[in-house]
C-alpha positions in Angstrom: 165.4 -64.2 31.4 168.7 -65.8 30.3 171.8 -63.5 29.7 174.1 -64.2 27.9 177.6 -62.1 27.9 180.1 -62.4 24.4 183.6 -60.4 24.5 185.5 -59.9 21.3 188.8 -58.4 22.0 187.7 -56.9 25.2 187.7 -57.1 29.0 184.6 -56.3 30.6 184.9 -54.8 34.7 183.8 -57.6 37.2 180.5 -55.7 38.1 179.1 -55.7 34.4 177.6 -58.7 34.4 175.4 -57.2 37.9 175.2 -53.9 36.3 174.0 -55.6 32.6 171.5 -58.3 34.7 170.3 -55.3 37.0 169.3 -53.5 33.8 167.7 -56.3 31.7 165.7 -57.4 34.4 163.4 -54.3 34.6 162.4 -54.9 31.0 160.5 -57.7 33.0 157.6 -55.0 33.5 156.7 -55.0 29.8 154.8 -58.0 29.0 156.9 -58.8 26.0 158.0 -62.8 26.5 162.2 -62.8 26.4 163.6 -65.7 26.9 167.4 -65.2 26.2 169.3 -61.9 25.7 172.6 -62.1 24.3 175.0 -59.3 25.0 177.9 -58.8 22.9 180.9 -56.9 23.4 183.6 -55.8 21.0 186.4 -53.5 21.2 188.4 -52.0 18.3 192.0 -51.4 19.4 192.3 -49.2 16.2 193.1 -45.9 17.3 191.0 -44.3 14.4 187.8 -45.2 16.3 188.6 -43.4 19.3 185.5 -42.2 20.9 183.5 -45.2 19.4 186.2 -48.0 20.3 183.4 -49.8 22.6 180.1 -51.3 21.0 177.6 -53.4 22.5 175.0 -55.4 20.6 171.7 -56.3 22.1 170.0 -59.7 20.7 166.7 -61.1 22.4 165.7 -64.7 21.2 162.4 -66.4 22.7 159.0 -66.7 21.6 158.3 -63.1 21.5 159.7 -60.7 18.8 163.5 -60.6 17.8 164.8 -57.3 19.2 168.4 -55.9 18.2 170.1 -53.2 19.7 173.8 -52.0 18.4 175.3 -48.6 20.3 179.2 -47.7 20.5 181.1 -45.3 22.9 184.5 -44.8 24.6 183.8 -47.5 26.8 181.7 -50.4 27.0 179.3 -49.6 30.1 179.0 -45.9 28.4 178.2 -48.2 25.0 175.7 -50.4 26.9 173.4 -47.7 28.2 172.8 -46.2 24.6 172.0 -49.9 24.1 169.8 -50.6 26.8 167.9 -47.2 25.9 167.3 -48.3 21.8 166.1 -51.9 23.4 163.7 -50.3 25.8 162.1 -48.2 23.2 161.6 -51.2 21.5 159.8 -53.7 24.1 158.0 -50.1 25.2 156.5 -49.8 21.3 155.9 -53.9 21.2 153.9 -53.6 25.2 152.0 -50.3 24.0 150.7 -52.4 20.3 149.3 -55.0 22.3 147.3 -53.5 24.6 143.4 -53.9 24.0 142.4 -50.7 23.2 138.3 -49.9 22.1 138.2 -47.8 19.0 134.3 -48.6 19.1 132.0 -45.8 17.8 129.2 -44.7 19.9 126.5 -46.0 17.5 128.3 -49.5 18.4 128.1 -49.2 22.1 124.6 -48.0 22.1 123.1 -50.8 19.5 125.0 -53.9 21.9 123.3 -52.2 25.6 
């Protein structure tokens, strides 16, 4: 998997980049096919935001499904685990559809033995 790190108006701390590939790399254990994930930060030096000033979107781009995740906070590692949550429960839904499961009726299983 490919990650990709955007900043717009913002300076990231020199162990995001571990932090954010430590994190993505789990989502390995789903069988969804990723190729590239594009993480984009942006800070809003607007002092009405306040508590939100930090927002981190999630993109995925490959031959699997297009995920997007979009969370904000007060800062942008706080903003990038809300992120990483929303994207997880979205490659867990994706890995739980495919699975092969039998909704065969008894009559079925007993005609084919």
């Amino acid at each position: 998997m490919n990650i990709v790190l955007h900043t717009r108006n913002a300076q990231v701390a020199a162990d995001f980049q571990d932090i954010t590939e430590e994190k993505l790399l789990t989502m390995n254990r789903f069988s969804v096919a990723i190729d590239r994930v594009e993480i984009e930060v942006i800070h809003e030096a607007n002092p009405k935001h306040g508590k939100s000033s930090h927002r981190v979107i999630l993109t995925s781009h490959g031959s699997g499904p297009l995920l997007r995740a979009e969370a904000a906070a007060f800062n942008d590692l706080a903003a990038f685990d809300l992120a990483i949550t929303s994207f997880e429960l979205q490659i867990r839904k994706i890995h739980e559809r495919s699975k092969d499961i039998g909704h065969d009726s008894v009559r079925k299983r007993a005609s084919s033995q």
